[in-house]
C-alpha positions as CSV (number, residue, x, y, z in Angstrom):
1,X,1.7,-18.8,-1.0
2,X,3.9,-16.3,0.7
3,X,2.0,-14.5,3.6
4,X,1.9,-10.6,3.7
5,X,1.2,-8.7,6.7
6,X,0.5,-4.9,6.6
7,X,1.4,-2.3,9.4
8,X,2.0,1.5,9.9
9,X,-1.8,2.5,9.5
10,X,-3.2,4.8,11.7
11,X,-5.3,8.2,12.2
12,X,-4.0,11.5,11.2
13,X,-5.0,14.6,10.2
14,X,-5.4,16.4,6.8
15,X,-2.3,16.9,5.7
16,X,-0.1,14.8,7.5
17,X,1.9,11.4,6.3
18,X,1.9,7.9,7.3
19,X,4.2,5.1,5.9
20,X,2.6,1.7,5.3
21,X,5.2,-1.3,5.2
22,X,4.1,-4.8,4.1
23,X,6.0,-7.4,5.2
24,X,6.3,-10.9,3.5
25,X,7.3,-14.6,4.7
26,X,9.1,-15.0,1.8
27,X,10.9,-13.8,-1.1
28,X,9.3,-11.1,-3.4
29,X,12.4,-10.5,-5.2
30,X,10.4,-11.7,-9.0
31,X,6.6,-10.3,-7.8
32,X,5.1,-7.5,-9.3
33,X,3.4,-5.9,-5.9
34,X,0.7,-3.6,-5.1
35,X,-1.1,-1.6,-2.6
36,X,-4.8,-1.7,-2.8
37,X,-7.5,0.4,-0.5
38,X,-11.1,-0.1,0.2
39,X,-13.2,2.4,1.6
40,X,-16.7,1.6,3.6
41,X,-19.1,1.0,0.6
42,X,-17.2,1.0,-2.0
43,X,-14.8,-1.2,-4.4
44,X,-11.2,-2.3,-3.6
45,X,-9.5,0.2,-5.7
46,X,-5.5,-0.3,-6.9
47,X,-3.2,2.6,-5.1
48,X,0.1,2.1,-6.4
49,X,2.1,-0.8,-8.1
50,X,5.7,-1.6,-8.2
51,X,7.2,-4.5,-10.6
52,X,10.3,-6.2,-9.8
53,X,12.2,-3.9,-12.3
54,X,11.1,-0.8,-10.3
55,X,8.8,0.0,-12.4
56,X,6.1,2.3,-10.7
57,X,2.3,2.3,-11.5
58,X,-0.4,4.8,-9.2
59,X,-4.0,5.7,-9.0
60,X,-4.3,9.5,-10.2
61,X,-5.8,10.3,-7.2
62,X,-2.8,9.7,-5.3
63,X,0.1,10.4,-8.1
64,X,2.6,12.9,-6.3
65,X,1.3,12.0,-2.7
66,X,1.7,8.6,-2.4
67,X,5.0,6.9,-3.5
68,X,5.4,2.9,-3.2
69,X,9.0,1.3,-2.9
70,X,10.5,-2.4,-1.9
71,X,13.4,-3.7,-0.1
72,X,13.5,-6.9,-1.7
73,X,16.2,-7.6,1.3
74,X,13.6,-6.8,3.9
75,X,11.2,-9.1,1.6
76,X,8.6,-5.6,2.2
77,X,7.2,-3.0,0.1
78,X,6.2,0.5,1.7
79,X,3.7,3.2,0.8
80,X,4.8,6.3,1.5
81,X,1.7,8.5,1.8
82,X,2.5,12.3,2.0
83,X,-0.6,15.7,1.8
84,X,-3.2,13.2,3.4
85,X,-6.7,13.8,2.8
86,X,-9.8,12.9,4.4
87,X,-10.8,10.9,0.7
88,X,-7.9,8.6,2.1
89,X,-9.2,6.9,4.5
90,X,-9.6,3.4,3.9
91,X,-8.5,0.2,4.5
92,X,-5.0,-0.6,2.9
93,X,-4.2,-4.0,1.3
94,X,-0.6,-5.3,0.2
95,X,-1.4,-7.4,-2.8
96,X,0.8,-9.8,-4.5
97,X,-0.1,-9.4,-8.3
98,X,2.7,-11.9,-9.7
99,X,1.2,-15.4,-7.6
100,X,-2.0,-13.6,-5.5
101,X,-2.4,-13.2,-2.1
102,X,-3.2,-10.5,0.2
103,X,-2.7,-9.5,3.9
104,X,-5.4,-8.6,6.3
105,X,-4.9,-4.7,5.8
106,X,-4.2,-1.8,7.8
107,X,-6.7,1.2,8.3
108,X,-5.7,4.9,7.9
109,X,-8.4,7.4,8.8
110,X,-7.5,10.6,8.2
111,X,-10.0,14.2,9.7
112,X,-10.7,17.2,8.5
């Protein structure tokens, strides 16, 4: 199982941006991937998808803030999360949907 490892959280405030990256060990070049979130008490909720034919998929909450991409090169996929709100903050989870497998996650907190 290819390992992922998530990076670029951080703590911001309403309004600004922050640009996960997931990095993987290995090829993702044929994996559908996707960026998950879970906030203190609640569910792990899907963010954004992106299949290997660039194909995009996103939560509404987040459609025209957030925007996922890959650089099957770079074997790492990127959330690019623009008009943060404080609803955001959670911790961030690269997921691969194609064979499973998730990193350890990255938390954005984002103030008022």
């Amino acid at each position: 199982q290819v390992q992922l490892v998530e990076s670029g959280g951080g703590s911001v405030q309403a309004g600004g941006s922050l640009r996960l990256s997931c990095a993987a060990s290995g090829s993702i070049r044929i994996k559908a991937m996707g960026w998950y979130r879970q906030a203190p008490g609640k569910q792990r909720e899907l963010v954004a998808v992106i299949t290997p034919g660039l194909s995009t998929n996103y939560a509404d909450s987040v459609k025209g803030r957030f925007t996922i991409s890959r650089d099957n090169a770079k074997n790492t996929v990127y959330l690019q999360m623009n008009s943060l709100i404080p609803v955001d903050t959670a911790a961030y989870y690269c997921h691969d949907l194609t064979f499973g497998g998730w990193g350890q996650g990255t938390q954005v907190t984002v103030s008022s």
